[in-house]
Wavefront OBJ file of the C-alpha trace (Angstrom):
o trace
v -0.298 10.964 -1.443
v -3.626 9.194 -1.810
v -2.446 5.603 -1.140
v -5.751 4.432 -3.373
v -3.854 5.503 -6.418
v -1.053 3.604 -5.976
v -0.777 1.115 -8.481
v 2.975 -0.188 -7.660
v 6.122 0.353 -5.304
v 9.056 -1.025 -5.737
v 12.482 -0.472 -4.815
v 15.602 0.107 -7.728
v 17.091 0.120 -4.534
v 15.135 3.971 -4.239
v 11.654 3.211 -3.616
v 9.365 4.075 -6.322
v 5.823 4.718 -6.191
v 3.884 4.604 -9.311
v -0.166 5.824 -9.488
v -2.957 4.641 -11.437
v -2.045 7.852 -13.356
v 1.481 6.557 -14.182
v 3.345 9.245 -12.111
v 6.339 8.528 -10.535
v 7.603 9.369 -7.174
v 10.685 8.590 -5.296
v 10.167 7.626 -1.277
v 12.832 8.270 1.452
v 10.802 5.002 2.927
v 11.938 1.688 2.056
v 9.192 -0.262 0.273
v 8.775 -2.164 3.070
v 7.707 0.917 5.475
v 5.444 2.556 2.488
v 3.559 -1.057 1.953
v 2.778 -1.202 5.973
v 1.765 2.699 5.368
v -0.402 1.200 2.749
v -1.793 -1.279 5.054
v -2.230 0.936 8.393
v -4.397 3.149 5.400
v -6.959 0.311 4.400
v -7.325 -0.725 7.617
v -7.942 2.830 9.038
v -10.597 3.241 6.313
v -11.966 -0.089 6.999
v -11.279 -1.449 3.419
v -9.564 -4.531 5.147
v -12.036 -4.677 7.726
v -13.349 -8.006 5.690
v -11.337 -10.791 7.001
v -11.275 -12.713 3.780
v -9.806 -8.982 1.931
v -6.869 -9.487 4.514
v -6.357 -13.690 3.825
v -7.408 -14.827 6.710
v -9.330 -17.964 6.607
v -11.706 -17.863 10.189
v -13.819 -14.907 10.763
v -12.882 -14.256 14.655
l 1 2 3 4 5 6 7 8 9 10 11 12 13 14 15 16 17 18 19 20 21 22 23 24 25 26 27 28 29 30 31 32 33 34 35 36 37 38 39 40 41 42 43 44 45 46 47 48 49 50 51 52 53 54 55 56 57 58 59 60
């Protein structure tokens, strides 16, 4: 799954992913593990290779 088109995940307690495209998938994750799947994604792509993308306040 293309993390890019995921628009939400939440958990109903199953975690559910929803795209852009409004298809639904259930995870055997908890939302917790998908959203630091999500995150280990962007960085690996460099889309949160901006430090003000990721919150932080001082560029390092």
């Amino acid at each position: 799954m293309n993390a890019l088109y995921i628009e939400t995940v939440e958990a109903f307690p199953d975690t559910t992913i929803t795209l852009t495209n409004g298809h639904k998938y259930v995870a055997l994750e908890s939302r917790e593990e998908v959203h630091a799947q999500i995150s280990q994604f962007y960085k690996d792509i460099h889309i949160l290779a901006n430090p003000h993308i990721r919150g932080e306040d001082h560029e390092e």
